[in-house]
C-alpha positions in Angstrom: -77.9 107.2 -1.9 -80.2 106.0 0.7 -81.3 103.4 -1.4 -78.1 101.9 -2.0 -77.0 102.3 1.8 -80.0 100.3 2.6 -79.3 97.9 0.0 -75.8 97.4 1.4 -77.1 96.9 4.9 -79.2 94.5 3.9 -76.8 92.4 1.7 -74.5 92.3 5.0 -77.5 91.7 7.4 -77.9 88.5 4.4 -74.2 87.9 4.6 -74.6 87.8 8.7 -77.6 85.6 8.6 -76.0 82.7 6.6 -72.6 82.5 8.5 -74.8 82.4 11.6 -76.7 79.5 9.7 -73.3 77.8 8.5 -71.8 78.0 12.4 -75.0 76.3 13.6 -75.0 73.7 11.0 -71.5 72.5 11.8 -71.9 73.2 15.4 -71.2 69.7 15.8 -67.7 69.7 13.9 -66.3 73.1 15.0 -66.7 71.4 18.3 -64.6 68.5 17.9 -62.3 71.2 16.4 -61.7 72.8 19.2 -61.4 69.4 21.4 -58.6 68.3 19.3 -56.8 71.8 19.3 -57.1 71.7 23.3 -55.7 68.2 23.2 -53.5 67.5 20.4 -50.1 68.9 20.6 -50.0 68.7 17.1 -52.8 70.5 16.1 -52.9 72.9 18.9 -51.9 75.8 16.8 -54.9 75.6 14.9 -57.1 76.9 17.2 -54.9 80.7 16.2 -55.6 79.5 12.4 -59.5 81.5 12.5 -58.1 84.7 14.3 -55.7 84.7 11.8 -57.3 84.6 8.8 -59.8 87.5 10.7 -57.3 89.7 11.0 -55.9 89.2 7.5 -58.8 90.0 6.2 -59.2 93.1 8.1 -55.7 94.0 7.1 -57.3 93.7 3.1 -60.4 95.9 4.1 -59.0 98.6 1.9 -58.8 96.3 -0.8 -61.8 94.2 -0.5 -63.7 97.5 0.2 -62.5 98.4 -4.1 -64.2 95.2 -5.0 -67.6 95.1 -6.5 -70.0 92.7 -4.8 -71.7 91.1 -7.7 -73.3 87.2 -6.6 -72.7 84.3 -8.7 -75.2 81.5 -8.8 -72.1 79.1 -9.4 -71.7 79.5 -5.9 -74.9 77.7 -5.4 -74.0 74.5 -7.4 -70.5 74.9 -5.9 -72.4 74.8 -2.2 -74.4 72.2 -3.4 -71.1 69.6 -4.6 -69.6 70.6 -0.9 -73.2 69.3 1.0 -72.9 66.0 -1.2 -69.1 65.6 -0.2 -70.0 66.5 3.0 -72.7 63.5 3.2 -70.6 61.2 1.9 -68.4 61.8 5.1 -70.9 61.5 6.8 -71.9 58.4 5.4 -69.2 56.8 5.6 -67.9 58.3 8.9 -65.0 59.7 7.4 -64.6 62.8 9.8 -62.2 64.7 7.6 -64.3 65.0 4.8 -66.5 66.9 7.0 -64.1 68.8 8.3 -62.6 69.8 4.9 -66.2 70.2 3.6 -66.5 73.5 6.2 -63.4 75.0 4.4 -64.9 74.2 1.2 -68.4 75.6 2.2 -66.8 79.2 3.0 -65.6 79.4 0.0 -68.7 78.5 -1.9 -70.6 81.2 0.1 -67.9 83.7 -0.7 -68.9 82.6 -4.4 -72.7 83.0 -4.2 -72.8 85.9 -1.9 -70.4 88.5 -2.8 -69.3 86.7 -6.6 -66.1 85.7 -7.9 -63.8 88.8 -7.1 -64.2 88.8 -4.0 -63.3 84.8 -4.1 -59.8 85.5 -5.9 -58.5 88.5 -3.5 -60.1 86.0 -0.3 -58.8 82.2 -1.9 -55.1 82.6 -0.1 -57.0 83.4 3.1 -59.2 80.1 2.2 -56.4 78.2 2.0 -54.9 79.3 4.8 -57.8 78.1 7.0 -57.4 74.4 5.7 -54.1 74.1 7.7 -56.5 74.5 10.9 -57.8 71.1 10.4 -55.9 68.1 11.2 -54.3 65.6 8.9 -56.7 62.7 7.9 -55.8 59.5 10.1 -54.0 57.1 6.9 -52.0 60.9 6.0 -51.2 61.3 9.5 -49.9 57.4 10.1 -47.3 57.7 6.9 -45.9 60.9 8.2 -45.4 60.1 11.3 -43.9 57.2 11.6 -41.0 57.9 9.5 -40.6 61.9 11.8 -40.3 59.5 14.6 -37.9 57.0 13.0 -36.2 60.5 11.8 -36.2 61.8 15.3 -34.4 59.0 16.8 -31.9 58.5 14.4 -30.7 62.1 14.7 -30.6 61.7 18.7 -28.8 58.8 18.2 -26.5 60.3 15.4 -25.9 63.3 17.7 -25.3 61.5 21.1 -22.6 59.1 18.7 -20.9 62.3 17.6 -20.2 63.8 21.5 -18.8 60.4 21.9 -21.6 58.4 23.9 -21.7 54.7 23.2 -25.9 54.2 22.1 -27.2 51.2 20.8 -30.5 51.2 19.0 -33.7 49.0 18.8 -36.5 50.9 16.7 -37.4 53.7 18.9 -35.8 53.0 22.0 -32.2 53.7 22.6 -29.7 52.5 25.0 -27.3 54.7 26.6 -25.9 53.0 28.8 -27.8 51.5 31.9 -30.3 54.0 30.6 -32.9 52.9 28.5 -34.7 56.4 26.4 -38.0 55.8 24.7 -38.8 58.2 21.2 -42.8 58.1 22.2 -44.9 59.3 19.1 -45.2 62.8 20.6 -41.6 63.1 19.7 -42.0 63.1 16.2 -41.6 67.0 15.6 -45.1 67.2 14.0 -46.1 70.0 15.9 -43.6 72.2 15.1 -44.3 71.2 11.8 -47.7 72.9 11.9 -46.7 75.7 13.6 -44.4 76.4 11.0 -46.8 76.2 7.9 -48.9 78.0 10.2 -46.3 80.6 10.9 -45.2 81.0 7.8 -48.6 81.2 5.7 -49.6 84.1 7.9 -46.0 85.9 6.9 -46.8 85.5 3.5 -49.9 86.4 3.2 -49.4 89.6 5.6 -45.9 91.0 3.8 -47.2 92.7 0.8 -44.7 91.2 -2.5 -45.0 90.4 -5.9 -46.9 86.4 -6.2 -44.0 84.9 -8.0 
């Protein structure tokens, strides 16, 4: 028995040790993480996304706890395909593929460290931490635009219906001698997030059937 106690200690002190390595080597990108959550409105409810997903999994302790950890050296080639995506972003500058490459990473490590149980029960959670990243630029641009073209044609359908005379010219709406700008900040995206963000933490904390 105290062989496998210090066996277990040592896998976790292992376990420890990489995800230390992991934060230093994207020190640089969970950095500009946390400027865009502290200055996009948008995004700003990513920054809860990581606590989250914590807490989840502490919720699954029980769970997790039934799971035998058994490694998988899939993992390895799987971590291995992430560092190669993750060049290419890198490459390339195409931020979001570094971002989505951190994501991606965790769940490779999950793979190789504690084996491919452990990666089913913990792939909802890993999924869940994907909506803390922000949209990639051409992804954000088409949704966007049309939620603000959205967002002014309902004010102006609504101001119409109380009986306001409103005249329209793209975004900007005339009521009046008033003249009302729909900036891009109006465009509803950020409750949008917080709603998927929201939501994926209901589902994933009420215990029911998959289906």
């Amino acid at each position: 028995n105290f062989d496998t106690d210090k066996q277990g200690k040592m896998i976790w002190l292992f376990i420890i040790a990489i995800m230390v390595s992991l934060i230093w080597s994207y020190w640089q990108t969970i950095a500009e993480l946390l400027n865009i959550w502290q200055k996009s409105d948008e995004y700003s409810a990513g920054l809860l996304v990581p606590f989250l997903a914590g807490y989840i999994i502490w919720s699954r302790r029980h769970q997790l706890a039934k799971c035998d950890i058994k490694p998988s050296w899939w993992g390895a080639w799987a971590f291995l395909a992430v560092q190669g995506f993750r060049y290419f972003g890198l490459f390339y500058m195409y931020s979001s593929a570094e971002r989505l490459s951190l994501v991606l990473c965790i769940a490779a490590l999950i793979l190789l460290l504690l084996g491919w149980k452990f990666l089913w029960k913990l792939a909802p959670v890993v999924l869940f931490l994907f909506l803390m990243l922000p949209l990639p630029k051409t992804a954000e641009a088409r949704l966007t635009l049309p939620l603000q073209s959205w967002a002014t044609t309902s004010a102006v359908f609504c101001l119409e219906t109380v009986g306001y005379s409103v005249t329209r010219e793209g975004n900007i709406i005339h009521l009046g001698d008033t003249t009302v700008a729909v900036v891009e900040a109006c465009n509803g995206l950020r409750m949008v997030t917080a709603f998927f963000v929201v939501s994926g933490l209901v589902v994933l904390l009420i215990d029911r059937k998959p289906w």
